[in-house]
Each structure stands twice: as structure tokens, then as C-alpha cells.
N, C-alpha and C positions, 0 to 999 in steps of 0.2 A: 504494500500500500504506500502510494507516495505520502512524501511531505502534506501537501496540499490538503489530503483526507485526515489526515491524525487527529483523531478525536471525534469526527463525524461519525454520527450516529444514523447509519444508513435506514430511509425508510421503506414504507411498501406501496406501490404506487399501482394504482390501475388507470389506466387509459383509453380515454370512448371516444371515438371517430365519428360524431353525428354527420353524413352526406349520405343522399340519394343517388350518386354517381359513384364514390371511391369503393374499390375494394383493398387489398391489402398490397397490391401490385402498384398501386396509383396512391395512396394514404401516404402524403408528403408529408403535410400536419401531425399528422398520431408518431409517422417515424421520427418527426425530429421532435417530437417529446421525450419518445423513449430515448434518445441519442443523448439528448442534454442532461436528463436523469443520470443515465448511467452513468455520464461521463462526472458527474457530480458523486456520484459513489451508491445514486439508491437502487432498490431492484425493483423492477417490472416482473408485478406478480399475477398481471392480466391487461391484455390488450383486446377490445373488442370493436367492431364499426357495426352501427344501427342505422337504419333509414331515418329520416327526420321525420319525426312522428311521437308526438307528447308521451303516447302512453309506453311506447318503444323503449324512449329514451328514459322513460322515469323509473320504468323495470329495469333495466341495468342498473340506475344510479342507485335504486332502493334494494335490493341485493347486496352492492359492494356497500353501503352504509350499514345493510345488516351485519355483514361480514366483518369479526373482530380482526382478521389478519389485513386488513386495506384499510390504511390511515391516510391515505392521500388519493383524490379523487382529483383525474386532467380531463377535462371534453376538449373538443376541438370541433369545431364548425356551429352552425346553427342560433346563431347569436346575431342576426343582421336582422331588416327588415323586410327580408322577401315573404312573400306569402307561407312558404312552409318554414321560415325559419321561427323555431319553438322550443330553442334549448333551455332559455330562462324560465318560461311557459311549465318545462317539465320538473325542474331542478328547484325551483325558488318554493314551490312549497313543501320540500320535505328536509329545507333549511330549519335548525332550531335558531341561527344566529347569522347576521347576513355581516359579511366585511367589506361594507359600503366602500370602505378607501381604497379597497381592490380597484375595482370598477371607474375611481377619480383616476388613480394614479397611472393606472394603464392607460387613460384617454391622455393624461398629461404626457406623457412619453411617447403615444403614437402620433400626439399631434406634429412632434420634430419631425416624425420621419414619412408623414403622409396629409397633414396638416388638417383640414375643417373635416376632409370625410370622417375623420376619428368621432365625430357624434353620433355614427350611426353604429359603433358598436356597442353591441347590452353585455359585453362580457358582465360575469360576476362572480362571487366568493361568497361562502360560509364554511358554516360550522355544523355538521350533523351528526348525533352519536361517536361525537368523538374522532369523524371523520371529515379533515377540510377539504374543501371540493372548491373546482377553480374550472371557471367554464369560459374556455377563451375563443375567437375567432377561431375561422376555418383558413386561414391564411399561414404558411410556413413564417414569413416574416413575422405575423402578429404574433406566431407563439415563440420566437426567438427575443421579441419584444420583452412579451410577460416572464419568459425565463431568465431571460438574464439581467432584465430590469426591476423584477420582482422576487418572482418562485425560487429562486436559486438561492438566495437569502434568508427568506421565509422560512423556507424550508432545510435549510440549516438549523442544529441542536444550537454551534457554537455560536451564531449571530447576536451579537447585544443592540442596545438593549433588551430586544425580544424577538422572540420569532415565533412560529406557529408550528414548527417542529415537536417543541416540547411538553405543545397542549395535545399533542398525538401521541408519546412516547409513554407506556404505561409508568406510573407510580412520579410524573412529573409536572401533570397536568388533570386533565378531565378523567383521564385514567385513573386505576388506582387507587 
């Protein structure tokens, strides 16, 4: 383990590809989640892609929330204003606790790199059973955005002053 990891507290990540076109051959998005994850030290302990479709996507997400080994929930896609797009739709009511600042900060940082369109994304964050879930654009870029401008930190044990790592980690947080 390099330098870089010592002391990270690797976690467990699941990842949903919400599109009606991608499968696993074309899933730009879902792969460069799991990419960045790994490369940060956590494991991919489920990857799945769903059609965009409320009840679809809300039965994966409530699964892996019931699920004690998945403390970290990634979506990708489904967060715009097209007609089928319904990730927030599916996701935001099985929220116990929403991370509003998610959703500011990732518009403040997409706005550098793509400017006024950045209003039309609903990305968002919470907290459910223990499990924080982060549902971002369907865009490669946008999730190299929230990873390296966010998640990657977040999601860090060692990050001061706080991170959401250690509200996942049994006996350090909501755990325990």
C-alpha cells in the first residue's frame, strides 16, 4: 500500500448507472467511478445499470441501503430535466437526511468548467441507514467533477475537519 493510503480506511461502495441506452460496454460514467474509487483505495462491492425508471431505480437504491455491507451509494445519470430523467424523483424519498451542500457545491465547481448550464443539474446527497448516497450527472466529466472536487474527501476516514467517511464506519459514527 503506498504512502498516499496509510491510514485510509477503505470503504464499500456500490454503483448504479441510471440510462436507457448504456450497457456495460458503453457505461463511461459508472466506469470512471469505479476507477476513481479504486484508485483512492475503496472497493467496489456492486456495480449495476437500471433503465431510468422511478420504481427501477428506487429498488436498487433500497436494497443496497438495506444492505449493512454498502456504506457508500454512487448513481450516475438521471438527474437532468429530460422527461425520463427521475433519479432525484427515486432517491430523495428514502433519504433520512438530505446534504443540501452537496448539490450547492457541485453547481459551484461545475459552473468553472461549463458555466450557466450547471442549473440544470439536481445532483444530490444524503444520509440513509447509515448509508450516504450521492447521485450525480450522467456525464464522465461531471463525475470527475464531484470526485475529485468532493467525494474523494468526503469520503476519506483521515479528512479534517470532517468527512462522511466516518459517519459510515461502524462504532465511529451512526454505527455502533
Amino acid at each position: 500500500m503506498s504512502d498516499e493510503r496509510e491510514g485510509l480506511i477503505p470503504l464499500s461502495v456500490a454503483v448504479l448507472t441510471i440510462s436507457d441506452t448504456r450497457d456495460e460496454s458503453t457505461d463511461r460514467s459508472g466506469q470512471t467511478l469505479v476507477q476513481c474509487l479504486d484508485e483512492a483505495g475503496h472497493r467496489l462491492i456492486d456495480k449495476r445499470i437500471v433503465i431510468d425508471d422511478v420504481y427501477r431505480i428506487r429498488a436498487v437504491i433500497a436494497e443496497w441501503i438495506a444492505n449493512p455491507a454498502v456504506q457508500v451509494i454512487l448513481t450516475t445519470g438521471g438527474t437532468g430535466f429530460t422527461g425520463r430523467d427521475s433519479t432525484p424523483e427515486a432517491v430523495s424519498v428514502l433519504l433520512d437526511k438530505t446534504i443540501d451542500g452537496f448539490g450547492e457545491l457541485f453547481r459551484h465547481l461545475s459552473w468553472q468548467e461549463i458555466g450557466s448550464s450547471t442549473i440544470q443539474s439536481r445532483c444530490l446527497g444524503g444520509l440513509a441507514n447509515a448509508t450516504v448516497v450521492f447521485c450525480l450527472p450522467g456525464s464522465t466529466g461531471a463525475c470527475r467533477t464531484a470526485w475529485h472536487g468532493i467525494l474523494r474527501e468526503q469520503l476519506d476516514s483521515r479528512h479534517r475537519p470532517c468527512n462522511y467517511a466516518n459517519l459510515v464506519i461502524p462504532g465511529r459514527g451512526t454505527h455502533g
